[in-house]
Structure formats: C-alpha cells, structure tokens
N, C-alpha and C positions, 0 to 999 in steps of 0.2 A: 699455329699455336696448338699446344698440347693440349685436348680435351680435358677442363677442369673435372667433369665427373671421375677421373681418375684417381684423385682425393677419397671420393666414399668407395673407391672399388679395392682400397688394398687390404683392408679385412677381406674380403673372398677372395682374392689373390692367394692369401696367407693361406689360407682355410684349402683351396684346391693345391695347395703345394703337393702333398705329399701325393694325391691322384695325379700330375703332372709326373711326376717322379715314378711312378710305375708305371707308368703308359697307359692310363685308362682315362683321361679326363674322356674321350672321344665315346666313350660309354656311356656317357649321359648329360653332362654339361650341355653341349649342342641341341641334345632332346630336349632339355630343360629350357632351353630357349624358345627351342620352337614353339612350346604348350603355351608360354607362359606361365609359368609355377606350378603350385599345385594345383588339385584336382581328380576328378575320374578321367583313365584313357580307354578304362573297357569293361565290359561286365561278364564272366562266365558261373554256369553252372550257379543264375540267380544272385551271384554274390560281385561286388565291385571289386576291379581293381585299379589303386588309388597309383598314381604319380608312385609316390612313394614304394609301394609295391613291385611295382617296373622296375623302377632304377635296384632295386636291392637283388631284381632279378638278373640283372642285364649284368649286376656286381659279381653275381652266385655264377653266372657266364663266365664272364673271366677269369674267378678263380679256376673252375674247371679246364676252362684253356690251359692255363696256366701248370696243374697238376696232370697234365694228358689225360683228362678224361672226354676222350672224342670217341667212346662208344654213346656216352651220353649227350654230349653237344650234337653229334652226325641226329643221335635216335631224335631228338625234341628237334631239332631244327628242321628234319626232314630234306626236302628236293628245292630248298632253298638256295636261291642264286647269288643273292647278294648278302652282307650283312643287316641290309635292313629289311630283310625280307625273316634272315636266321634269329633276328632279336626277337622280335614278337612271339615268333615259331617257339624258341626257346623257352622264353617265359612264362607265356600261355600254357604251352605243349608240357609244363612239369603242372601245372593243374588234375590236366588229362592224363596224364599217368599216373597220380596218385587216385585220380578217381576210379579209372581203369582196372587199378591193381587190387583195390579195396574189393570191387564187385567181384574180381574173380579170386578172392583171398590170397591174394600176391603179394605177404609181409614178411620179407628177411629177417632172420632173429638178428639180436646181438652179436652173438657170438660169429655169424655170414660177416658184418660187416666189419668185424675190426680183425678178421684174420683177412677181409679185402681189401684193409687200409695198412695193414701189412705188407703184403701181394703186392703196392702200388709200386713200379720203378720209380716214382720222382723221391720216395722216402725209403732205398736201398743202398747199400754200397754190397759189392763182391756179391750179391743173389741173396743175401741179408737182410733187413730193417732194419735203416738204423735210426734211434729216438733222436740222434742230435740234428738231422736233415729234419726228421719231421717238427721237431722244438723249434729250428729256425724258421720252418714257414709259420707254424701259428703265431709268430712275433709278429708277419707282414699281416694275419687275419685282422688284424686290428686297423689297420688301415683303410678296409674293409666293409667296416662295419660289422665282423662276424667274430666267431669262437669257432673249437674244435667242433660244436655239433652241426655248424655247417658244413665240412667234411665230411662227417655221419653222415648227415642227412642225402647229401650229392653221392656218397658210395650207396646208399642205402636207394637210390633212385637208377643208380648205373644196374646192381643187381635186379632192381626190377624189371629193366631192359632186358637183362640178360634172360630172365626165367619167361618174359615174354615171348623172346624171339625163341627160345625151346619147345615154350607153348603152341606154337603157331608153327614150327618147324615139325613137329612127331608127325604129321601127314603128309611129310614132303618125301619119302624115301626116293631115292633115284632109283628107275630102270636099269637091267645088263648093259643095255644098251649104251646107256648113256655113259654112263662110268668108262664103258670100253671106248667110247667117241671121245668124251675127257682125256682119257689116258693117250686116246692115239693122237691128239691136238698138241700133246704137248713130248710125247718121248717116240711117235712113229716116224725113221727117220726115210728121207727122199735124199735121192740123186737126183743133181742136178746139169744140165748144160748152158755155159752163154757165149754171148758174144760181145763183145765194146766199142764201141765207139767214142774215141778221146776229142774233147774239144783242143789241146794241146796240133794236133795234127789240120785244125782249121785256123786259130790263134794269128799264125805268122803269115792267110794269105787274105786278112784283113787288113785294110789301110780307110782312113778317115781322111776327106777332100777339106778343105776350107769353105768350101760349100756345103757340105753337111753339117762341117762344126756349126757355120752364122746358120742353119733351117733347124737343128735340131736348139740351139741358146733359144731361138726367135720361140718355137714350142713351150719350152720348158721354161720360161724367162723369169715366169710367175716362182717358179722353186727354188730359185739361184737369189736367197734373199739372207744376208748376214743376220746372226742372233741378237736380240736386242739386250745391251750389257748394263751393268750400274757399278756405279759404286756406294759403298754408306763408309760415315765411320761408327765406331762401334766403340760401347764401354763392355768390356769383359767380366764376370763375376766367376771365376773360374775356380776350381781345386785346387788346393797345392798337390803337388805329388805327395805329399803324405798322406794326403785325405784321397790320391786318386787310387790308393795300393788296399782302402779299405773295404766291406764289403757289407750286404745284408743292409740290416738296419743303424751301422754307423755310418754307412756310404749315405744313408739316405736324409740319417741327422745333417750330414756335413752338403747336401743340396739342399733341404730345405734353410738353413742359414745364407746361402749364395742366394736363393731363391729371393728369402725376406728384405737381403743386402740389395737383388734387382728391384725391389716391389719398391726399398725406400729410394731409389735412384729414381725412377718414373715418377714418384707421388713429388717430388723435390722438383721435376719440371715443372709441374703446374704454378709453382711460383711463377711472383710479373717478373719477367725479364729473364726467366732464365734461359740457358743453352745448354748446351750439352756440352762445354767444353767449361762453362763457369760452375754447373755442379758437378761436375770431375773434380775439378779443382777445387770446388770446397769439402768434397769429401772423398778426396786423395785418391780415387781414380784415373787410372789412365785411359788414354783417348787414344785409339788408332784410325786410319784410312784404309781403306781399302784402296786395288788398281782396281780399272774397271776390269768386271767378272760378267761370266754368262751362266744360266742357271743352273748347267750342267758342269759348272768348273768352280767349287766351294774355294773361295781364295785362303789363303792359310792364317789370316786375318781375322778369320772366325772360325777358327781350328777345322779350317776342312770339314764343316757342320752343313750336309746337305737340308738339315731342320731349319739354320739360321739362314741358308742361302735362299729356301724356299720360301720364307719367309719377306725376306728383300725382295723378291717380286711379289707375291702374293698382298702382304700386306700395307707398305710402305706407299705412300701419294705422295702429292705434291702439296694436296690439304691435308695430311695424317702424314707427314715424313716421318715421327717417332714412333718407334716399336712399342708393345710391352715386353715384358721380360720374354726372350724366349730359349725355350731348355734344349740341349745338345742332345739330340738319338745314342751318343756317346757315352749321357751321361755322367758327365763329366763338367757342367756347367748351362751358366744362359749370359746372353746376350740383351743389350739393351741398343736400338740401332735409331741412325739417322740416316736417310736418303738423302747425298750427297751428289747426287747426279744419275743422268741416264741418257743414255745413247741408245734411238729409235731404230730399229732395223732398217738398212737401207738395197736398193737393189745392186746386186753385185755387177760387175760386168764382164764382159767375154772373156778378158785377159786375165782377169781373177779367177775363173771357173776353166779354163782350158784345158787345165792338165786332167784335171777333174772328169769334164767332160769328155774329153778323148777314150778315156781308160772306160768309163759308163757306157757308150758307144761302141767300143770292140768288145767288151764282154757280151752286150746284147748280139751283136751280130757275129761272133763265135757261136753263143750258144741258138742264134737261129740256125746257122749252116748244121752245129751238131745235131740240131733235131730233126733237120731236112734229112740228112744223110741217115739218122737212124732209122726213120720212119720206112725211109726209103727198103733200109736191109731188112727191117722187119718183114718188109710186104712179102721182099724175096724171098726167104726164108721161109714165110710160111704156104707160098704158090711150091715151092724146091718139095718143100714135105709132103703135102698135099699131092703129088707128084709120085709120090713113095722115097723120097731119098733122107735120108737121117742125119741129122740135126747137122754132124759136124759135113757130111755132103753139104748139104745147103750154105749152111754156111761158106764153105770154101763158094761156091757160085755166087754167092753176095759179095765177096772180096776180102771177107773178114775169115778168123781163126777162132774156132770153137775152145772154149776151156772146159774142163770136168772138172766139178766141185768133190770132195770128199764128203761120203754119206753124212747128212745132219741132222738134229731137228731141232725142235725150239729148244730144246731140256739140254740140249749140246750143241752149240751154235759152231758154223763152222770155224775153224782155226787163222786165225790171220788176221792184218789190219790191212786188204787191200778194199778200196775204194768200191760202196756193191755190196759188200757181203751181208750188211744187218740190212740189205734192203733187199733183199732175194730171201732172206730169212720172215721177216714178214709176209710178204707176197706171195711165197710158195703158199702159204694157208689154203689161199681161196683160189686158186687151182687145182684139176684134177689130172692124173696121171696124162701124160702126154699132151696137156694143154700148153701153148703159146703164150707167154707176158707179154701186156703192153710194153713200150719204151719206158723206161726207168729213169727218171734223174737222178743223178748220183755226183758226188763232189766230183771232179775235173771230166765228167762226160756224161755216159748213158750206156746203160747196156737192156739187153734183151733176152730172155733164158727160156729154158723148156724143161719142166717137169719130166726127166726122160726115165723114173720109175721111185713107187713108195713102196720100200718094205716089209714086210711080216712086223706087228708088233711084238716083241719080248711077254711071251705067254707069263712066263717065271716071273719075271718083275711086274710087270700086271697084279698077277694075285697075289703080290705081296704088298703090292700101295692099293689096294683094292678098299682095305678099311678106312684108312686113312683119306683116297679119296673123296670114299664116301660121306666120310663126317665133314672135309673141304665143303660137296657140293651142297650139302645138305643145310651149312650153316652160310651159304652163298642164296639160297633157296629162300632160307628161314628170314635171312635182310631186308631179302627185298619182300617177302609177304609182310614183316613187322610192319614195313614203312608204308605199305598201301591201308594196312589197316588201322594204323595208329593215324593216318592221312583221313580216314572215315571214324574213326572214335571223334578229333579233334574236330570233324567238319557236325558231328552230330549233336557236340556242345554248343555246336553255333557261338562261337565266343565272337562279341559283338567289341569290335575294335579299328578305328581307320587304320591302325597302325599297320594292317595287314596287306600285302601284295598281292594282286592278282594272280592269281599261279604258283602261289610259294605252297 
C-alpha cells in the first residue's frame, strides 16, 4: 500500500520541482533532512549561522559551479576530499575571506568587477560578452533564490582570491636554479635504449587442464555469481518532441508540468483500491512493462534512464513497490514506477563460466611467464653492463634486440603509437643518465630501457620562456601558500560546526 502521507507531500514535491530540474535538490534537501528543519548549524566570527544561511550558501556553490568559477570554489573549499567535506569548507570559508580581505583592505571597486563579469567565458561568444548568454542565466537566478548582485558578489570574492594569492605570492621569486630545473623537466631531451618482451610469444604455449579449470571455479566460486535483475512497470510523464527541441527556461516550464502531472499520478494512488494500472486508466495514461533488467542495462522502457533504473533497485521494496516521481539525467521526463518482480542472484556454474574462465586463466599465466622472462633479461642485462658491455651488447646476450628511441622530451614526446612509448616517457623523469628501468607493463607485454644519454638544454629557448616560466612557477608557488594560509586564517576563526570533516 502506498504511503498515505504522500497526500500532504505534493505541495513540496511541487515546490522542489524546479531544484529537481536543475540538478540541485542534492544540495540541500537531504541536509535538510538530516537537521530536521531549521535552526543554528554553526557559529563563526561570534555571529550564527542559521539553516537558512547554509542552504543559500551551498545555493551561491552551485551557482558558481555552474558559471566556472573553480578559482573560487578550489580557494574556499581548500584540500577537501569529498563534497561534504567542500560544502562546509565553502560556505564557512567565504566568511573568512570577507573577513580576511577587510583587515588587509582587499575591496575590488566596481568597475574590477564588471569588466570580470565581462572577462567570464560562460557569458562570451567569439572572445566577446555577450548580454543575451548573460540575460539568459539571470532568468535561472531566480530559481535560486538570487539576482545579478549575486554574481557581483561571487566575482567580487573570486578577485579577492586573486589579489590574495598575489599578496602571498611577491615573496615567492624562484631561484636560476630552479627555473633552469623546470625548464629542463620539461624541454631537456634524452635518448633512450629498450628492449621487449611480448606476451604474444608466451600466449600459444599455455593450455588449461580440466583440472585446473574444476581448482581454480572451486577458488573463485564465491565471484561466478549472476546480477540480480527486476522488472517494474512504469507510467511515463514524458516531453513531446516539441517540448524536447526547447531550451532554458521553457524546457524547464515544460518539466515542471510532467513534474506536477507525476506528483498528481502518485497523490491519485493513495486512494482505497487503487493500482496503477486503474489510475492510468482514469487519467489516460499509459502503462508499460518492463523485461527483466540488471542495473547496469537501463531497458528502453524507461528511456534508457540510468536515474530511473537506479532508482528500481535503490528504492522499490516489496513494502514500498511504488516510486515517486522520478526525473530522467536526460532531462527529458520522470517516471512513476512499480516493482513488478525480482530475480535474486544466483550462483552460476562451471559450464556457464568456462569460456569465461579459460580466457582469465591464460591471460594470468601469459602474463606470469611474461614477467618471469622479463625479470629474467633485466637481471642479464644489467650483470652484461656492469661487465662494461653496452646496452645493445647486453642485450643481444639476453636473447633480445635492442631499439633506439629518437631524441625526446616531455615537451616533444616521442613520435608513434607503438605500445611503451608514453610509458618510457614518464619513467625517464626519475632516472639519471645511464641508469637501468625496472620492468614496465605495457599493453601486449613489458619492456625494459636505459637512459643511454640527456642533452644540453636549448640555452636560446630557455631565456626566452624564462619570463613566462617564471610568472607559471611563481603562481604555482602563490596556490599553494594561499591555501596553507587561508587553511590557518579559517582554523583561527574556530568556526564552530559538526558539519566539518576531520582533515578537510
């Protein structure tokens, strides 16, 4: 039976439509559960901050996401791991930058912030501004909760970032040194030597016994275990294709009507006796079935909606078989569902997994023999050198064929797509001339190289990315000081919140 409290919940249904529809209910609904309503979640800088304060923070968040402002989201969030580590961080952490910036008279005029709200790519076309991009998002600020001077206000807090990390940057000048270490990290080019070792050449003198198939099933038995599938049927509240070719805020008029359309389908269950196929049928909906489905294969029954399908596992019981509404990642509609059955995983058995198994089995022991055999030339190879004999010597005494790579470096990576190459390009880094690689894995084998000489760096182009480096290292420098010490300004306000993570 359908939960009668569904009756008082379609006024908020109605009411969160439109945060469904932009993909933000997860922004605070959920929070708002947890508290239970209003309230204080925290206090900084002597002053509360209410329920309501959060959520409009957490709101001011995603607009930002949403306009690419991720020098401000990355600066307030700091070395946060998760997102409920970044919310708090977020909303707290523009406290302390307004306080921050006031002490050290850090206030952008007018005129900074709307040639920065110009500057933005999300409200550009051709390297322009254009007003009708930016007219159409303040249509969505209203959904929001906000106006243009919430814009203002989040550029006017990005340039305070900015003038910070400049602030905290003027004492970072780089060393010669270092600049010329930069430069040679990334444009000093090295020659290199390797060798290979193909799995292809061990591949065909593997065979699997029937004894090993039944010891390794009997191992593994516990992982040889079918998906567990459902089916539901489902009422649809869908777009027409003329409402699917719209955009902005008429796409979003024409989901919040499917929306309301879903909210009075559900409220319509809670009648005595009803079903889901008798109020389709009194209010002229259609009823589909699903086959049974796994929750990685969305049936096309609910428009190939990984939202809807997650949904049929996630929330569907055998006490709770009816959905509420739920909206397509597409965009394009919601769903109202019934748990029409379910099929429990069951354990597969040897004849269903064999071929399976066979093929898991020879790749493992392929790629043991490939490693035994590599390790093996390695050893040789570097006893051969050791020896005084040079690279491609040694090698030919391992049994293998030396290759020379054409000179590279990071800034010019070698030419080709053979199997190896962006992996010897990495690796070389942290080798020093004439040094030996470990064994590599590499797609269809392994190989093993020698750094067999680096370079002279390009003096000329040097002093000509010289500047330029320098403002790179310098604002790489400035990052990470802002964030250690906007890390100690935010811990000095002691903002007193459980919302906060250990370690964020």
């Amino acid at each position: 039976m359908v939960n009668v409290m569904r009756k008082y919940r379609q006024q908020l249904m109605l009411v969160v439509t439109v945060l469904v529809i932009i993909s933000f209910t997860w922004l605070y609904t959920d929070y708002n559960k947890s508290r239970g309503g209003e309230g204080k979640v925290g206090r900084i800088y002597d002053r509360d901050v209410m329920l309501t304060d959060y959520q409009r923070g957490l709101r001011r968040m995603q607009m930002c996401q949403e306009l690419g402002m991720f020098e401000l989201v990355g600066g307030l969030a700091g070395n946060a791991r998760t997102m409920d580590e970044a919310q708090p961080n977020f909303v707290f952490g523009a406290y302390v930058l307004r306080h921050e910036s006031g002490a050290l008279g850090i206030n952008p005029t007018t005129q900074e912030v709307v040639e920065a709200v110009k500057a933005m790519p999300v409200f550009q076309t051709n390297g322009a501004f254009d007003k009708n991009k930016y007219d159409l998002y303040t249509q969505r600020l209203a959904s929001l909760g906000f106006t243009t001077d919430q814009i203002e206000d989040a550029v006017r807090d990005t340039l305070r970032v900015g003038k910070l990390k400049d602030l905290v940057g003027t004492t970072l000048a780089p060393a010669p040194s270092e600049l010329r270490q930069a430069f040679a990290e990334q444009n000093q080019k090295v020659e290199v030597a390797l060798v290979r070792v193909k799995e292809e050449d061990f591949a065909k003198e593997v065979q699997i016994s029937d004894e090993d198939l039944k010891k390794a099933y009997e191992e593994r038995k516990a992982t040889f275990q079918t998906e567990q599938l459902r089916k539901v049927k489902a009422v649809a509240f869908a777009l027409t294709e003329e409402e699917q070719a719209l955009e902005g805020r008429d796409r979003g008029s024409a989901l919040q009507k499917a929306m309301e359309k879903a909210g009075e389908f559900v409220v319509a269950m809670t009648e005595k006796d009803a079903t889901l196929d008798s109020v389709a049928a009194k209010l002229g909906a259609k009823v589909v079935e699903t086959p049974e489905f796994s929750r990685g294969a969305p049936p096309k029954e609910l428009g190939e909606s990984s939202a809807a399908t997650a949904a049929a596992f996630d929330k569907l019981t055998k006490e709770q078989p009816i959905s509420d509404p739920v909206g397509s990642e597409k965009r394009d509609g919601y769903y109202v569902m019934q748990l029409a059955g379910v099929a429990e995983p069951r354990q597969q058995t040897l004849d269903e997994v064999k071929d399976k198994l066979i093929e898991a089995l020879k790749r493992e022991r392929t790629s043991e023999k490939t490693n035994a055999k590599a390790s093996e030339v390695r050893a040789k190879i570097d006893t051969e050198i050791k020896a005084g004999k040079s690279f491609e010597e040694a090698a030919k005494a391992a049994g293998v064929t030396a290759e020379m790579l054409p000179a590279f470096s990071m800034a010019e990576p070698p030419k080709g797509n053979e199997p190896g190459i962006r992996e010897i390009q990495r690796a070389q880094a942290e080798l020093s001339e004439g040094a030996l690689s470990e064994v590599l894995t590499i797609r269809g084998g392994r190989i093993v190289f020698r750094v067999e000489k680096r370079l002279p760096i390009d003096e000329a182009a040097f002093e000509k990315e010289k500047a330029s480096l320098a403002k790179r290292f310098t604002g790489f420098q400035a990052e990470n000081a802002f964030r250690m010490w906007f890390a100690e300004r935010r811990k000095a306000a002691n903002p007193d919140s459980s919302l906060f993570k250990a370690g964020s």
